[in-house]
C-alpha positions in Angstrom: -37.3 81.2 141.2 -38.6 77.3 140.2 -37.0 74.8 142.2 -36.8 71.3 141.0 -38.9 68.6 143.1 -37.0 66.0 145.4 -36.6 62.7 143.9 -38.8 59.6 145.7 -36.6 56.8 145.0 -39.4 54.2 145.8 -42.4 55.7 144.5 -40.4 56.3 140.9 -39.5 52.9 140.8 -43.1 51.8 142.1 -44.6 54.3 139.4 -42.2 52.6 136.6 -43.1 48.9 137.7 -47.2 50.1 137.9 -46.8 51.8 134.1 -45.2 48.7 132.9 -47.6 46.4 134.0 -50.5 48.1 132.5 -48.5 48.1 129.2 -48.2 45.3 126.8 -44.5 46.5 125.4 -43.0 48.4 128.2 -40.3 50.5 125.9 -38.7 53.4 128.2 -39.5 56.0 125.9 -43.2 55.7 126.5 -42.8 54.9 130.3 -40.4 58.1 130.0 -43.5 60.2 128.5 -46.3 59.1 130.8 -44.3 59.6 133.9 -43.9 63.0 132.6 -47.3 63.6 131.6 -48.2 61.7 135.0 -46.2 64.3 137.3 -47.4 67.2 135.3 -51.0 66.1 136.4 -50.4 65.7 139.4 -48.0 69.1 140.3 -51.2 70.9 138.8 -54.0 68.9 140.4 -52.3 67.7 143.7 -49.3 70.6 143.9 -46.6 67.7 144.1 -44.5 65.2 141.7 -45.4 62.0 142.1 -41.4 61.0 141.4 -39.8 63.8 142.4 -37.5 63.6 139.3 -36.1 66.7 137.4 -36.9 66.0 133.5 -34.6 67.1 130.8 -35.2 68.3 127.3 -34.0 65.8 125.3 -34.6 65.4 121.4 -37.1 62.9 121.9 -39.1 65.1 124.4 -38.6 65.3 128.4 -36.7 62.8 130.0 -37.2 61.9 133.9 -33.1 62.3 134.8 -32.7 59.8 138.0 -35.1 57.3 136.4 -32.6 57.4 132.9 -29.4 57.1 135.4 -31.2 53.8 136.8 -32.0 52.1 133.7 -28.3 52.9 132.5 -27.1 51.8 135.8 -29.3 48.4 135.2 -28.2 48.0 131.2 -24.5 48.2 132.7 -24.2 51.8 130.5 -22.9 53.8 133.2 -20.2 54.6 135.9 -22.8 53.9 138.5 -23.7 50.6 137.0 -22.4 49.0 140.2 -25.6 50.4 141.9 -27.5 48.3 139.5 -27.7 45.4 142.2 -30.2 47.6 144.5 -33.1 46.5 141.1 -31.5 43.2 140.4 -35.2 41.4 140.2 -37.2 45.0 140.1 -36.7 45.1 136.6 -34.4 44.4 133.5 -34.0 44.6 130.4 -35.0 42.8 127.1 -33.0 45.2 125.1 -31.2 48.7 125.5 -35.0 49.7 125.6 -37.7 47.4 126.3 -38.0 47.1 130.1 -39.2 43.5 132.0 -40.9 44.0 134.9 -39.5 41.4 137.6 -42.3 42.0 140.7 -45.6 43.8 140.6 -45.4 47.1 141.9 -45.7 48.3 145.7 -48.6 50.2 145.8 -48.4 51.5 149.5 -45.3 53.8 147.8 -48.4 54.9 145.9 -51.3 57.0 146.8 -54.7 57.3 145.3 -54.1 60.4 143.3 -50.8 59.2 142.3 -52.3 56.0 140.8 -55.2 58.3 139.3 -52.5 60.5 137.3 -50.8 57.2 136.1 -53.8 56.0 134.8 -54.5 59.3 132.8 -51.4 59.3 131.3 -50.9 56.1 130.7 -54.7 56.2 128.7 -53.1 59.3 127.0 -49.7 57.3 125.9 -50.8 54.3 125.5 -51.7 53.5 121.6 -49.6 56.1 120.5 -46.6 55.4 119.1 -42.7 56.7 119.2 -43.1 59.8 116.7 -46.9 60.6 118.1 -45.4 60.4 121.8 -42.2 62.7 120.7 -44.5 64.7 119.4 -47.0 65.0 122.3 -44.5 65.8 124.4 -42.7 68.4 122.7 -45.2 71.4 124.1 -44.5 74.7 125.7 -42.4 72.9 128.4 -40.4 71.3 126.6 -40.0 74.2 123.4 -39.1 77.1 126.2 -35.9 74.8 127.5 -32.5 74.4 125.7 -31.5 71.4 124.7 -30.4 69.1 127.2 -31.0 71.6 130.3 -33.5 70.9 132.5 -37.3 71.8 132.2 -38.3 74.2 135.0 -41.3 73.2 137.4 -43.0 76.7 136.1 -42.8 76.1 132.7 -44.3 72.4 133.3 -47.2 74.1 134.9 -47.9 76.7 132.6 -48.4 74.2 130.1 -50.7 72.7 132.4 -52.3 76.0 131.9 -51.5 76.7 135.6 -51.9 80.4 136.5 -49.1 82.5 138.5 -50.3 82.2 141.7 -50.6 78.4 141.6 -47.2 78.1 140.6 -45.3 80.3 143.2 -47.7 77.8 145.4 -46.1 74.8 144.1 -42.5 76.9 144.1 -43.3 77.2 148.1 -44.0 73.3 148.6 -41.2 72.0 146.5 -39.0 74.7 148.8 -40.8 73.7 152.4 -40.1 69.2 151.2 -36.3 70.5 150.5 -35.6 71.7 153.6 -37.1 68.7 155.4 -34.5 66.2 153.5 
């Protein structure tokens, strides 16, 4: 049975504010798309999320769920908007979807391999635009979930092109970080 990593508040923001500044237009669909590509890397390479966060298939590709309910919670489009003080000056934004950096990123929430995934998926992302990036994302992950449900950590690997064995691996680490929250 896939189990769904544990969200890391503070590296997911950190991650978010990191992406942004190496972007020259910092629109949440593409920072949605290179987180995802970002964790994918590093749950095949390093056998963990770097956010934690449980992506959803949405129309538009996979959507990182806790990161979506902060940015509504910071454009004021949610019940939890009240929580949207804890990232006043963390980031706001321009529009419903163009997102302003308001520090530089922490990067001791950030480790070396989680800074090398970024930077592969952000060269990925980068120069492509909305349709090539809904596009990119829409692969066997994302075309094996319903609509709206979330996208199982097995299915995220075997697009990867993660074998079996690997992936019960990661099952058993996402399982063993659960019970030590």
């Amino acid at each position: 049975m896939t189990r769904q990593p544990v969200f890391k508040k503070d590296k997911a923001v950190n991650a978010i504010l990191y992406v942004a500044s190496k972007l020259e237009c910092s629109d949440i669909h593409k920072i949605c798309k290179i987180l995802y590509f970002a964790d994918q890397k590093s749950m095949s390479e390093c056998g963990r999320s770097i956010t934690g966060d449980t992506y959803i298939a949405m129309t538009y590709g996979p959507v990182p769920s806790y990161i979506e309910d902060i940015f509504k919670a910071v454009r004021h489009q949610s019940y939890f908007s009240q929580y949207a003080k804890e990232f006043e000056g963390v980031f706001s934004f321009q529009n419903d979807y163009i997102l302003k950096a308001g520090r530089e990123p922490d990067m001791q929430h950030l480790s070396k391999s989680d800074v090398e995934c970024l930077d592969y998926a952000i060269a990925k992302c980068k120069d492509l635009d909305f349709g090539q990036l809904t596009l990119l994302s829409h692969g066997y992950a994302w075309s094996s979930t319903a609509k709206d449900r979330p996208i199982s950590v097995d299915d995220i690997l075997k697009e990867a092109g993660d074998r079996d064995e690997y992936i019960d691996f990661v099952n058993e680490m996402i399982t063993l970080e659960r019970a030590t929250v």
